[in-house]
C-alpha positions, 0 to 999 in steps of 0.5 A, a space after each residue: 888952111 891946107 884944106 882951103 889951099 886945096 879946094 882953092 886950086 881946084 876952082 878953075 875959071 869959068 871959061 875952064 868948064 864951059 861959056 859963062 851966061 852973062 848975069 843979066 840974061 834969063 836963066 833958060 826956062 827948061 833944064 838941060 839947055 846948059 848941059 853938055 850935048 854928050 854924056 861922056 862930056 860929064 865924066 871929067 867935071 864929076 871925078 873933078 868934084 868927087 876929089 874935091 868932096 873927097 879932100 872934104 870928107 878926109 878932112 873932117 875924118 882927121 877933124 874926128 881923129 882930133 875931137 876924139 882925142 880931146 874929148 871921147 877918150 880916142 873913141 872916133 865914132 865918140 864924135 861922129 855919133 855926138 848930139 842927135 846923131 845917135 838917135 838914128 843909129 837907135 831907130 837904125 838897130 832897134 826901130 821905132 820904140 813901141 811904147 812912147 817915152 815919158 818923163 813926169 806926165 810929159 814926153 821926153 827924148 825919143 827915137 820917135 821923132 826921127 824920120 825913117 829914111 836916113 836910118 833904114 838905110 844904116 840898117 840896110 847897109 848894117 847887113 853886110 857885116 858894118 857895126 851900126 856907126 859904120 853903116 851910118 858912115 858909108 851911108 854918109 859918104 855915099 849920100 853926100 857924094 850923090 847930093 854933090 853930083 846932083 848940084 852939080 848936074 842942078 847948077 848945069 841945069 839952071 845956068 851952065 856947067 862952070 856954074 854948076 862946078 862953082 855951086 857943087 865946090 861951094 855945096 861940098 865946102 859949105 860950114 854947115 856940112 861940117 854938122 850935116 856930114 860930119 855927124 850922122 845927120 839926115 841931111 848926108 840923105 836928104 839934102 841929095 833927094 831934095 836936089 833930085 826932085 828940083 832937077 826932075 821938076 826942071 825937067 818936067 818929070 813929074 810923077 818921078 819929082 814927086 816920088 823922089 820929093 816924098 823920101 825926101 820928106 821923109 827924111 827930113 821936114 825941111 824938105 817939104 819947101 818942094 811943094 811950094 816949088 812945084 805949086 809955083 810950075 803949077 801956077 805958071 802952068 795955067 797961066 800960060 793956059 797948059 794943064 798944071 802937071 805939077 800938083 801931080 808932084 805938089 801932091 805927092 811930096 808930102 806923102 812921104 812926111 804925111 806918112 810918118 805922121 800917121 805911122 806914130 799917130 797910130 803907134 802911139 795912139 795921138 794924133 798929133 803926136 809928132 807935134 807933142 812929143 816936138 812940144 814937150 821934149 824939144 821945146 819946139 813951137 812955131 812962134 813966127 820968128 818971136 824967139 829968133 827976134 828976142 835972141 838978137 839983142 843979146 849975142 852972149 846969151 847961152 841957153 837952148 837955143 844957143 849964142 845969139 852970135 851965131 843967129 847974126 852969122 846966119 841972118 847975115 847969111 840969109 840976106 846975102 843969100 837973098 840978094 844972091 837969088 834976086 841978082 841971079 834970077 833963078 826960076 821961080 820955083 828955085 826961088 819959092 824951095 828957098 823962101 819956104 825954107 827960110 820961112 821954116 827956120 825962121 818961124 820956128 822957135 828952135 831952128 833959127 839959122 844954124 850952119 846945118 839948117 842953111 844947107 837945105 836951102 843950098 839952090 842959093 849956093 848956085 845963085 853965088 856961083 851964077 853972080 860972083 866974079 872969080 876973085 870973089 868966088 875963091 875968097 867965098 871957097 877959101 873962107 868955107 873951107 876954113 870954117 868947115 872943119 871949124 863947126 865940126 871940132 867946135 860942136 863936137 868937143 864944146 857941147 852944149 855951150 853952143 847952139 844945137 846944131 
């Protein structure tokens, strides 16, 4: 509760950080008409919420003292390297495998199925003397910090710079990074490369979008809702009967995925290997949400997906967040990333809508800050930053009675 005491002293009111736009005024079609005029009008809002990400990250450090001791025998990398997290450190030291894991005629678990971007930077960083969890850390801390800046600058951009802090606070304190910063997951990388690319299609840089968009594929998958954002200012484009620069970027964002894909198909000599080792290692299979649906009905139900529980929480969330979108009128292409995202998680069998998974569609979060009223805004603070340790500790010392992160 201290963390949220915290936090929650730090919001300030709107006016605190600049003129509010009224909700009902359209937000303004090029990046930048909410941003300060002067660089230096910057410094104080980004060291504001660099303290406040700070206060989140010791406080999952004192969660990961605390899961360590109840459940890894004081070892504090024990939790930090937990669930999927200690495939990376793997691909990180020992690169991609040479020869494809099996188990019974089928593929199994696999360092195979992680894209390259998060864990060549642990190694990166591995080189100046950090153990391999250490590297993971840094890379962790500097990511997410970075990713907190970008929405704050993205926030700026699409409304006005208290909406931007508003999202950033909201951004640093949502549940689901008590798994995407807690653990070493890719979303500490990914989450901020996605961020980036928005803010650069806003601004109509194109070619920098797309670059930027295709090390974010190439992190994760979850990222490749970024060619439905920049589709989205291509249509737009030739309505309006301008030359659509946008499939530039809409082209080149998946490159980074397409990449990995043929890197594996070659290793591994199967073309569609990715998809098989998803398949038989992981259960993962697009099914249009037939799973997800099945799994409402019983909300105790314990098996790979998980408590069904936790999908209420997340489809409860995903329709506030839908609500939020459509009271705020963020452009169009903001709109388009966060469907096909929610398309994502939904259409798959073993995604679902899990905290760690929602924080890529954390435009929403922006949204929220756009429309809520101050009283509102701080419950929604202090309510996240109760709940962010909470997901941390609880898959970290539960296990596998919970859903996978």
């Amino acid at each position: 509760m201290g963390l949220a005491v915290i936090v929650a002293d730090a919001v300030p009111a709107p006016g605190d950080m600049g003129p509010t736009r009224d909700r009902d005024t359209p937000t303004p079609d090029r990046a930048g008409a909410g941003c300060p005029a002067k660089p230096r009008d910057w410094i104080r809002p980004c060291i504001r919420i660099l303290g406040v990400y700070a206060v989140v990250r010791i406080a999952l450090l004192v969660a990961d003292v605390l899961a360590a001791r109840l459940n890894y025998g004081s070892n504090l990398s024990g939790p930090l390297r937990s669930w999927d997290s200690n495939w990376y450190l793997v691909v990180a030291a020992h690169g991609y495998p040479p020869v494809a894991a099996t188990s019974g005629g089928q593929l199994t678990y696999s360092a195979a199925g992680f894209l390259p971007v998060f864990p060549a930077l642990i190694r990166l960083f591995s080189f100046f003397g950090l153990s391999a969890a250490g590297a993971a850390l840094v890379v962790s801390i500097l990511g997410g910090a970075v990713a907190t800046l970008l929405v704050l600058r993205l926030g700026t951009a699409l409304v006005n710079q208290a909406a931007g802090w508003n999202a950033a606070v909201l951004f640093a304190l949502f549940p689901g990074m008590g798994i995407s910063w807690g653990l070493f997951y890719c979303e500490c990388i990914g989450l901020g490369l996605t961020a980036g690319s928005l803010l650069l299609m806003l601004r109509e840089r194109w070619l920098w979008a797309g670059v930027v968009g295709a090390f974010a594929t190439a992190t994760s998958p979850l990222a490749l809702p970024l060619v439905l954002g920049a589709a989205v200012l291509a249509v737009q484009a030739v309505r309006n009967r301008e030359p659509p620069r946008a499939l530039c970027t809409m082209f080149l964002v998946p490159t980074g995925f397409v990449a990995y894909l043929i890197f594996v198909a070659t290793r591994y000599h199967d073309l569609m290997f990715y998809w098989h080792l998803q398949s038989q290692a992981w259960g993962v299979s697009i099914d249009f949400g037939r799973s997800l649906l099945g799994l409402l009905p019983h909300p105790w139900m314990i098996g790979y997906q998980g408590p069904g529980w936790l999908e209420w929480i997340g489809l409860a969330a995903v329709a506030a967040g839908v609500f939020a979108l459509w009271r705020a009128r963020l452009p169009a292409c903001v709109n388009a990333y966060c469907f096909g995202v929610v398309l994502l998680l939904f259409s798959s069998n073993n995604l679902g809508f899990k905290p760690r998974l929602l924080t890529w569609a954390f435009p929403v979060l922006i949204a929220v800050a756009k429309i809520a009223r101050p009283r509102t805004r701080t419950a929604v603070v202090i309510v996240f930053a109760c709940l962010l340790p909470v997901v941390f500790l609880t898959y970290t010392t539960l296990g596998n009675t919970m859903a996978q992160p």
